[in-house]
C-alpha positions as a Markdown table, in Angstrom:
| # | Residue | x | y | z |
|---|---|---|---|---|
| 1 | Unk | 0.0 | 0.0 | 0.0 |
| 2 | Unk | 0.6 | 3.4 | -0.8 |
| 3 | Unk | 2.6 | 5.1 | 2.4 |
| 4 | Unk | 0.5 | 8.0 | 3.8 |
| 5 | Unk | 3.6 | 10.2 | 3.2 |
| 6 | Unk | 3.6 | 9.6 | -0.3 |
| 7 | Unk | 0.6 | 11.7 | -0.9 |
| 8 | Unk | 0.6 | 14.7 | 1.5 |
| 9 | Unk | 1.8 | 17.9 | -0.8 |
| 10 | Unk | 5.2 | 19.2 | -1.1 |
| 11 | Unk | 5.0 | 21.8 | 1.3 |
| 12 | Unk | 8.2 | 23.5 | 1.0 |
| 13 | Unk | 7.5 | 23.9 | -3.2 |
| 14 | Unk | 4.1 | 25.2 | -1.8 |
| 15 | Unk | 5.2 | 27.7 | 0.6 |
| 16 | Unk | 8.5 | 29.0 | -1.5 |
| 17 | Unk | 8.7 | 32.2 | -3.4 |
| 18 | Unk | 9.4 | 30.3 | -6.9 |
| 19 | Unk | 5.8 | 30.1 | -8.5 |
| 20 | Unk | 4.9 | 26.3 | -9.0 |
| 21 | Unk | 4.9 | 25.1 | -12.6 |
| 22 | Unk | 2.0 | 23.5 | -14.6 |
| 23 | Unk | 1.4 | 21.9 | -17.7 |
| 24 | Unk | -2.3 | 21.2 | -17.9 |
| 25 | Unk | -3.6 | 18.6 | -20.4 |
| 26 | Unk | -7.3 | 18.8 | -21.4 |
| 27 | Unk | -7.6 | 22.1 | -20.7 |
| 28 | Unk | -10.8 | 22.8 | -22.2 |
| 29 | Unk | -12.5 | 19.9 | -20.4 |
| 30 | Unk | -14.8 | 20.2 | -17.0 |
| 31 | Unk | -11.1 | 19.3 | -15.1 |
| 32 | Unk | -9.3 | 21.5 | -17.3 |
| 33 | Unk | -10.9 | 24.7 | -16.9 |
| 34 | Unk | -11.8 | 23.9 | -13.4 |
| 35 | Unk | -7.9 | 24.2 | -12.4 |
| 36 | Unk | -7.2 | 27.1 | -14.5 |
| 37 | Unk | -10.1 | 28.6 | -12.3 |
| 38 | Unk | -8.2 | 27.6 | -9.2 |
| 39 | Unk | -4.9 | 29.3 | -10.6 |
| 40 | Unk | -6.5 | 32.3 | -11.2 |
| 41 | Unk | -8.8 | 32.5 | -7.7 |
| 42 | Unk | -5.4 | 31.2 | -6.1 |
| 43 | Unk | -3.1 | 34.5 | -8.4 |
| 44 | Unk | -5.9 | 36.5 | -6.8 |
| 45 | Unk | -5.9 | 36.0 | -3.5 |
| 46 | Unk | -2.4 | 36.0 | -3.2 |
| 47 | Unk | -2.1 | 39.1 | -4.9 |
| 48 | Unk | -3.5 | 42.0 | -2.2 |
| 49 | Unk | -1.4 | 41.6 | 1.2 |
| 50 | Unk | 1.4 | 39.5 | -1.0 |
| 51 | Unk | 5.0 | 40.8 | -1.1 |
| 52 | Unk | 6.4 | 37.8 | -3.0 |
| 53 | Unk | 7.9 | 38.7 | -6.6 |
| 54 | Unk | 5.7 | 35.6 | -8.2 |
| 55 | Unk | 2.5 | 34.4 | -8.3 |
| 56 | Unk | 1.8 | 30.7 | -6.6 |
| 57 | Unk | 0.9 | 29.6 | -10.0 |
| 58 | Unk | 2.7 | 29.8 | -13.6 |
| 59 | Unk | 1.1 | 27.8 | -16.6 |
| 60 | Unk | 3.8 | 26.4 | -18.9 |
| 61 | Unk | 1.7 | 24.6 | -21.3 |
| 62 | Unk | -2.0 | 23.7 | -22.4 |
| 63 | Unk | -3.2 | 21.2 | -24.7 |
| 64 | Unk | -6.9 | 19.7 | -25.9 |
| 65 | Unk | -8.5 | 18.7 | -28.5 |
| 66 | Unk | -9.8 | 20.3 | -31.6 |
| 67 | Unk | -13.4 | 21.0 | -30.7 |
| 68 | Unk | -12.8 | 23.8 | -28.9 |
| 69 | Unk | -10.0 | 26.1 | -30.5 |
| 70 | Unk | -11.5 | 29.2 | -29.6 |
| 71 | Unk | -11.5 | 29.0 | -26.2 |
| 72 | Unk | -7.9 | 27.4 | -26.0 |
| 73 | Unk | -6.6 | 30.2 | -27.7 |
| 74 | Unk | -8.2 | 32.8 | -25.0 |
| 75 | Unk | -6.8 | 30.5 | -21.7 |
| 76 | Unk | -3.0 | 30.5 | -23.7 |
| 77 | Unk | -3.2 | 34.1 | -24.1 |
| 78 | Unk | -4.9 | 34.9 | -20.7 |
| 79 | Unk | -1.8 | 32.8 | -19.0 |
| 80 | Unk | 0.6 | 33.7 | -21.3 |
| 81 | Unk | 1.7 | 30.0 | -21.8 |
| 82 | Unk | 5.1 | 29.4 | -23.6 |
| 83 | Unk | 3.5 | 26.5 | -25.9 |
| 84 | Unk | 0.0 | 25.2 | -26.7 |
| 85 | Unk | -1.2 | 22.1 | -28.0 |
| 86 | Unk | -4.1 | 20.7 | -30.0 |
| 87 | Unk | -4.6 | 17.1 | -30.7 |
| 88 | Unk | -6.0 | 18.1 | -34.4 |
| 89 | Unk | -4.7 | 18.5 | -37.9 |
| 90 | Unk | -2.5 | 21.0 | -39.4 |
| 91 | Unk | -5.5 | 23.0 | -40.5 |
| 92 | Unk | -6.5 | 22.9 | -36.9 |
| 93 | Unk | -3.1 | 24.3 | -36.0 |
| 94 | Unk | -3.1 | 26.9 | -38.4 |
| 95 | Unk | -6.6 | 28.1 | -37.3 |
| 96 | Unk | -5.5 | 27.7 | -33.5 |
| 97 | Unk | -2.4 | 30.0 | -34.8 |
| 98 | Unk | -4.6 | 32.6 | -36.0 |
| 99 | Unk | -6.5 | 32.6 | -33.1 |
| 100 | Unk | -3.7 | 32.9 | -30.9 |
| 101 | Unk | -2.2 | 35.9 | -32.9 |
| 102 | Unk | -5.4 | 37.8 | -32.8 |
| 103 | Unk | -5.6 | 37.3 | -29.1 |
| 104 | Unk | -2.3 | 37.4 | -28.5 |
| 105 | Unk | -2.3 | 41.4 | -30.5 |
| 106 | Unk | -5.6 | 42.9 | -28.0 |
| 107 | Unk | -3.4 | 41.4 | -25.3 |
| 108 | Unk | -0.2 | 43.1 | -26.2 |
| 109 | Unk | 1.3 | 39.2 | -25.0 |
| 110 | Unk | 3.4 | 37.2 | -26.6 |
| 111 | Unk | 2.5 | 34.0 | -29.4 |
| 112 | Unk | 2.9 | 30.7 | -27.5 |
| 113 | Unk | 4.5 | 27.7 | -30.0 |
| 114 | Unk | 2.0 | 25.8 | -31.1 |
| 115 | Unk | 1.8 | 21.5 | -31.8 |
| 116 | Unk | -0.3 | 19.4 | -33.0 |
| 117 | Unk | -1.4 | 16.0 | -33.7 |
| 118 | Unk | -1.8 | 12.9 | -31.6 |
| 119 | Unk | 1.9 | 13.5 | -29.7 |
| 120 | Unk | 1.1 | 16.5 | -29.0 |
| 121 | Unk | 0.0 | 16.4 | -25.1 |
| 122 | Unk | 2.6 | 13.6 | -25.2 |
| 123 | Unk | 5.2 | 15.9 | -26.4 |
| 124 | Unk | 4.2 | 19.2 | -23.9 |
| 125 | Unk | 3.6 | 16.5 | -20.4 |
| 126 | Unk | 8.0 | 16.2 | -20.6 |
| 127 | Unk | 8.1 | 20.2 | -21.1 |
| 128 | Unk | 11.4 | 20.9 | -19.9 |
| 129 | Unk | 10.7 | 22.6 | -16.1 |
| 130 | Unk | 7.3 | 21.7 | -15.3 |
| 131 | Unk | 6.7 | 21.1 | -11.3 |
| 132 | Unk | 3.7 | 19.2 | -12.2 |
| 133 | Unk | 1.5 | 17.7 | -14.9 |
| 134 | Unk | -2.2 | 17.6 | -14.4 |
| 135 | Unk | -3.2 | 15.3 | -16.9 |
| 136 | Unk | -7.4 | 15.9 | -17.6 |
| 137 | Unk | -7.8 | 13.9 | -20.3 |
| 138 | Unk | -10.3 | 11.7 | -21.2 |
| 139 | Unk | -10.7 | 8.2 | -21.8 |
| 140 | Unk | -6.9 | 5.6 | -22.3 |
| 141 | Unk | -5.5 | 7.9 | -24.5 |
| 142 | Unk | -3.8 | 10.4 | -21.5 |
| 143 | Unk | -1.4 | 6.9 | -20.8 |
| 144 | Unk | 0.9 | 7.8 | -23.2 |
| 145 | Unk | 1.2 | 11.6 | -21.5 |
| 146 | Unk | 1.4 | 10.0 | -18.6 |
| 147 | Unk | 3.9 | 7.9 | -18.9 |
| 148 | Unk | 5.9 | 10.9 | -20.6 |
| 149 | Unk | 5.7 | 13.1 | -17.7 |
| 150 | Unk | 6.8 | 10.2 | -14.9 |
| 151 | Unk | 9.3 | 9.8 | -17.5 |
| 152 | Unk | 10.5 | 13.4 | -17.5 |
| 153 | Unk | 10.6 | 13.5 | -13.6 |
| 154 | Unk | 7.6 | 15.3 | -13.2 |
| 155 | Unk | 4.9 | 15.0 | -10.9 |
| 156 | Unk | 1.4 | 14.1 | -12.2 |
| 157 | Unk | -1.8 | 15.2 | -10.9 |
| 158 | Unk | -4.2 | 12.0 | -12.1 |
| 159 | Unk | -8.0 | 13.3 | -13.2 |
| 160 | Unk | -6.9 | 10.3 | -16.3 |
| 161 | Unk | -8.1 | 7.2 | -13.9 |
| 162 | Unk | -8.2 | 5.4 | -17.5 |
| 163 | Unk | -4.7 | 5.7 | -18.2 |
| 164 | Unk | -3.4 | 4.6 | -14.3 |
| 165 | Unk | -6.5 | 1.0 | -15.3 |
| 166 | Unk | -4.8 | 0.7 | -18.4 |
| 167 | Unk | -1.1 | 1.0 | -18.2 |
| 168 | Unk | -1.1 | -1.1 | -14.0 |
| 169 | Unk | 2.2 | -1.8 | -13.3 |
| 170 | Unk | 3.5 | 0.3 | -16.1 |
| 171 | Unk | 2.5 | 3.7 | -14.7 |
| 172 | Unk | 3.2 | 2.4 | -11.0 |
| 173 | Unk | 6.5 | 1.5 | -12.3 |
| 174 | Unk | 7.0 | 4.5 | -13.9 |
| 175 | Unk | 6.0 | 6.5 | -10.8 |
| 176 | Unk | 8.4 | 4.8 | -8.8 |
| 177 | Unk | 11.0 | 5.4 | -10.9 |
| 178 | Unk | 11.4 | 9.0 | -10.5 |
| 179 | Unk | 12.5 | 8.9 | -7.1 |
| 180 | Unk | 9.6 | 11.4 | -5.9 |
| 181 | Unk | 8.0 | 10.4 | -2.8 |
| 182 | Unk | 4.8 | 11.6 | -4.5 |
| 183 | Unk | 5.0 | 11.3 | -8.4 |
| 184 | Unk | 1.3 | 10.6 | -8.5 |
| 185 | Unk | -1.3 | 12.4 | -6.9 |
| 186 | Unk | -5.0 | 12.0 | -7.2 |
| 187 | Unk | -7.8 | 14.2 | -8.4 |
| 188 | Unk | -10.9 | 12.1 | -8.4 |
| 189 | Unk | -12.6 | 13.2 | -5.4 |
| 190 | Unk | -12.5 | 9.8 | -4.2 |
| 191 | Unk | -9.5 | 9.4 | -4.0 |
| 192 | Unk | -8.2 | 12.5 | -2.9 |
| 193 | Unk | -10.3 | 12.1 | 0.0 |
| 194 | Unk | -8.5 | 8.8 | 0.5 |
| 195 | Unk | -5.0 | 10.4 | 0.3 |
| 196 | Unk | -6.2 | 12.8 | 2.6 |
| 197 | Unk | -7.8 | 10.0 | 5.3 |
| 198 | Unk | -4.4 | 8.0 | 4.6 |
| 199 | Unk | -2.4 | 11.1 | 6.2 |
| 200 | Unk | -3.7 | 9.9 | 9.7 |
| 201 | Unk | -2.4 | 6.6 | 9.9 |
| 202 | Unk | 0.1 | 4.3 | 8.6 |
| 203 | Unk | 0.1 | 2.0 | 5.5 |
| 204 | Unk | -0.2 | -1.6 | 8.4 |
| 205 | Unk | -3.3 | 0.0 | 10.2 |
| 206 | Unk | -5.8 | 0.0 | 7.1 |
| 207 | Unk | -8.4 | -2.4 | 7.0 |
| 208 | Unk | -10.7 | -1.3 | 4.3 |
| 209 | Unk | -11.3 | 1.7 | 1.8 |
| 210 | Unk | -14.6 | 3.0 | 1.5 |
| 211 | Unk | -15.6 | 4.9 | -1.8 |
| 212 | Unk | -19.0 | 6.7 | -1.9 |
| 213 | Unk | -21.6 | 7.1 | -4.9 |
| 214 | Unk | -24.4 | 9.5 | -5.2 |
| 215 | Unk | -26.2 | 6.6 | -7.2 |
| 216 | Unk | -26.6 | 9.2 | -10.0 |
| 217 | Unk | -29.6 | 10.5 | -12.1 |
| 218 | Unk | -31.5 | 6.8 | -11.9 |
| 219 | Unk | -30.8 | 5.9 | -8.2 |
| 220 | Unk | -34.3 | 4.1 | -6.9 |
| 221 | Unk | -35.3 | 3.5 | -10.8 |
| 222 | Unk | -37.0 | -0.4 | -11.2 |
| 223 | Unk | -35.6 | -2.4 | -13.7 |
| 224 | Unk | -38.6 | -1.9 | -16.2 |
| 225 | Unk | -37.8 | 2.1 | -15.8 |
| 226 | Unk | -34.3 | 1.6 | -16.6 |
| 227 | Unk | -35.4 | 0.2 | -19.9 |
| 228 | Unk | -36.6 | 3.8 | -20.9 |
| 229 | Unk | -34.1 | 6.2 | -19.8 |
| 230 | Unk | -32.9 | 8.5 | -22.4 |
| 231 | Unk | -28.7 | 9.9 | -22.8 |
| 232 | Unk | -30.2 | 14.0 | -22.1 |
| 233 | Unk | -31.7 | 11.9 | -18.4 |
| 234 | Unk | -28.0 | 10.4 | -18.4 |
| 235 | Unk | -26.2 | 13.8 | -18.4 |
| 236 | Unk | -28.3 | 15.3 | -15.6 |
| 237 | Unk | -26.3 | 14.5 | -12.5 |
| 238 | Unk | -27.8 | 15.6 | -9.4 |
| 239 | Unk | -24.8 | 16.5 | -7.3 |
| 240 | Unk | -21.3 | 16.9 | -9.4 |
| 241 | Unk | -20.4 | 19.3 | -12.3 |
| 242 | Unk | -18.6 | 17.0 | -14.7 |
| 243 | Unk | -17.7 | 16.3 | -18.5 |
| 244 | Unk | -20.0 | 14.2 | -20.7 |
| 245 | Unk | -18.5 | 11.2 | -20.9 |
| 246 | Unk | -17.9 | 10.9 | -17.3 |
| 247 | Unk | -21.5 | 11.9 | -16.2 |
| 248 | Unk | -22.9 | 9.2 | -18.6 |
| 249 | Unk | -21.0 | 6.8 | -16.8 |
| 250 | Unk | -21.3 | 7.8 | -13.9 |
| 251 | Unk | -25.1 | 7.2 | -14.3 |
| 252 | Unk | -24.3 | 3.7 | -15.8 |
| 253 | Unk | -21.8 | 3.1 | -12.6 |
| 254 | Unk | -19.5 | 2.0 | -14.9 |
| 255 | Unk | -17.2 | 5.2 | -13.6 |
| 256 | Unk | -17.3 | 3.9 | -10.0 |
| 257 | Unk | -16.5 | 0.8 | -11.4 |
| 258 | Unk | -13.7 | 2.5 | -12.2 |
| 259 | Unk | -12.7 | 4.2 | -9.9 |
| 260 | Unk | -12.6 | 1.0 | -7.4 |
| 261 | Unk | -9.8 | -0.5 | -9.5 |
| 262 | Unk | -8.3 | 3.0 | -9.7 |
| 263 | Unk | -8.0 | 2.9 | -5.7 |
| 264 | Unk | -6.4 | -0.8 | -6.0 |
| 265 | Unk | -3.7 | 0.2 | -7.7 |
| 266 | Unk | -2.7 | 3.8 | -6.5 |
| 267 | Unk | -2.8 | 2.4 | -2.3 |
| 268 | Unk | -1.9 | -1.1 | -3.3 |
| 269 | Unk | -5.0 | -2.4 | -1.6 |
| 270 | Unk | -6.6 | -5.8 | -2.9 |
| 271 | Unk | -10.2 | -5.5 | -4.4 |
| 272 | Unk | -11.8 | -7.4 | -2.0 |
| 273 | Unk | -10.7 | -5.0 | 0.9 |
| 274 | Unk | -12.6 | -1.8 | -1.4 |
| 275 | Unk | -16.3 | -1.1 | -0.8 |
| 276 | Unk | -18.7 | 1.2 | -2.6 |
| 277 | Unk | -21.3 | 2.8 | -0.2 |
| 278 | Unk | -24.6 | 4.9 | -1.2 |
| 279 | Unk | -24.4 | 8.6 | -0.6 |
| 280 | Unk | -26.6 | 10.6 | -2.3 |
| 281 | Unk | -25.1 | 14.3 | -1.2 |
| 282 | Unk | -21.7 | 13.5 | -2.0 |
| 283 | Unk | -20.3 | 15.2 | 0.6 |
| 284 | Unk | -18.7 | 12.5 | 2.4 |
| 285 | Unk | -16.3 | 11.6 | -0.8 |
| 286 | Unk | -14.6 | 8.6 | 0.9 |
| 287 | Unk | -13.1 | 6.5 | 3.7 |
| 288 | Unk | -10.7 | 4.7 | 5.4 |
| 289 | Unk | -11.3 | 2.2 | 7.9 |
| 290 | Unk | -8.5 | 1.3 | 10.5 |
| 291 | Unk | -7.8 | -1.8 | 11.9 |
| 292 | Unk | -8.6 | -0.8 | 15.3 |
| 293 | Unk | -12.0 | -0.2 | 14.2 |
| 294 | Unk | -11.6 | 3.8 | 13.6 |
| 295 | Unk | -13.1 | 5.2 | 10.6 |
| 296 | Unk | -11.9 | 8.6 | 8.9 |
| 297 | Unk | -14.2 | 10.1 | 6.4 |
| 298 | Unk | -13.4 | 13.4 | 4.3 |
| 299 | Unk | -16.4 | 15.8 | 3.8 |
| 300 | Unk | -16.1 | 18.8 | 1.6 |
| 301 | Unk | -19.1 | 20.5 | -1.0 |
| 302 | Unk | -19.4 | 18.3 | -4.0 |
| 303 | Unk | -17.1 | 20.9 | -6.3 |
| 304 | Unk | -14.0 | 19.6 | -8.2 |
| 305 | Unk | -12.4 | 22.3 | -7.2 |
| 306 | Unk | -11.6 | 21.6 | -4.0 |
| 307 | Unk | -9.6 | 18.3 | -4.8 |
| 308 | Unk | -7.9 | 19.8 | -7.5 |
């Protein structure tokens, strides 16, 4: 099992005067501009009674996907990244370069480099001097990113559970092999909460991690309702703020599903010692039960925010 150490944050980074370095992947995603909203509410509230020289925050590099240019042109500009990335064709590079320069001119701000293709966010998550990589993707192909930023040295902030359940031992591996006590650090509310629970006790004293579910849009449905629920019913989630793909399943529990093998492997914990719990509010986000029979829950409001 993962040692509780492994995932409390790097305190002295946190606390020093040097801005902390980000490469954000799937930035125009629900995760993506989430954390850019956190840099910015974070660049703000350090800026009134602040004497430090830098912000707490500097954004290296973004990449996304095509659907979306506009709006990946405004955050590069607004956070004057050095490079930007799409995942698209040259045509949608040479639009996303337009869009950058015309931005980039009513900002008086310099023209980020710009990549593309299907290497791209595998190409910016080893940008030379990153502090961390959040990796926001969806779906198995953020692995490859993934496995590029452990294997620059950086650290990875994990919203990509599919990359960790496909790549096992090969991102674990990975993780361990740049010699940072916490190369891999959780997003999914879950399992921040866990990381968080794991911080009061040692690695020997766990008995059992509890993940929670709201039950989504069709908790309490019969089996003959089921039958007739519609993808618009899918994407209504009644608690959490997420991208489409993720609140469809979600709704199909296929997510939590997920998520449960996502635990195993980043606390080393066997599957048979993970349950899944019922909580509609989601406010308690998970667990950890201690062999002495203690049980530590995190609460927090149901925004990704907060475990970002």
């Amino acid at each position: 099992m993962t040692s509780p150490r492994t995932m409390t944050p790097d305190l002295d980074r946190a606390t020093s005067a040097a801005p902390r370095r980000l490469v954000i992947l799937g930035s125009t995603g629900s995760i993506g501009t989430q954390a850019l909203d956190v840099v910015e509410r974070a660049t703000d509230l350090a800026r009134p009674e602040s004497d430090a020289q830098h912000p707490p925050f500097e954004v290296l590099a973004l990449a996304a996907g095509a659907g979306n240019l506009e709006l990946l042109a405004r955050q590069a500009v607004r956070f004057r990244v050095a490079a930007v990335g799409t995942s698209g064709t040259a045509d949608d590079a040479a639009r996303l370069g337009e869009l950058l320069a015309d931005a980039a001119r009513a900002a008086s701000s310099p023209v980020p480099e710009v990549l593309y293709g299907e290497r791209a966010a595998t190409e910016l998550a080893a940008w030379d001097g990153a502090d961390l990589v959040l990796n926001g993707i969806t779906g198995s192909i953020g692995l490859a990113p993934t496995l590029a930023a452990l294997g620059a040295g950086h650290r990875v902030a994990l919203a990509n559970k599919e990359s960790l359940i496909a790549g096992g031992p090969l991102v674990t591996a990975a993780a361990a092999g740049t010699g940072l006590t916490n190369a891999l650090i959780p997003v999914d509310s879950e399992h921040s909460a866990i990381a968080q629970a794991l911080c009061s006790g040692t690695a020997a004293e766990v008995e059992r991690l509890v993940l929670t579910a709201s039950g989504g849009p069709f908790r309490g449905m019969s089996r003959a309702q089921l039958a007739h629920v519609t993808p618009e019913q899918a994407l209504r989630h009644p608690t959490w703020d997420m991208g489409a793909m993720v609140t469809t399943n979600s709704a199909t529990m296929v997510n939590k599903a997920l998520e449960v093998l996502e635990a195993s492997l980043l606390f080393d914990v066997p599957l048979d010692r993970i349950d899944v719990t019922v909580h509609p509010q989601s406010v308690v986000h998970s667990m950890v039960q201690f062999v002495d029979g203690s049980t530590l829950a995190q609460a927090s409001p149901p925004d990704m925010r907060l475990p970002i």
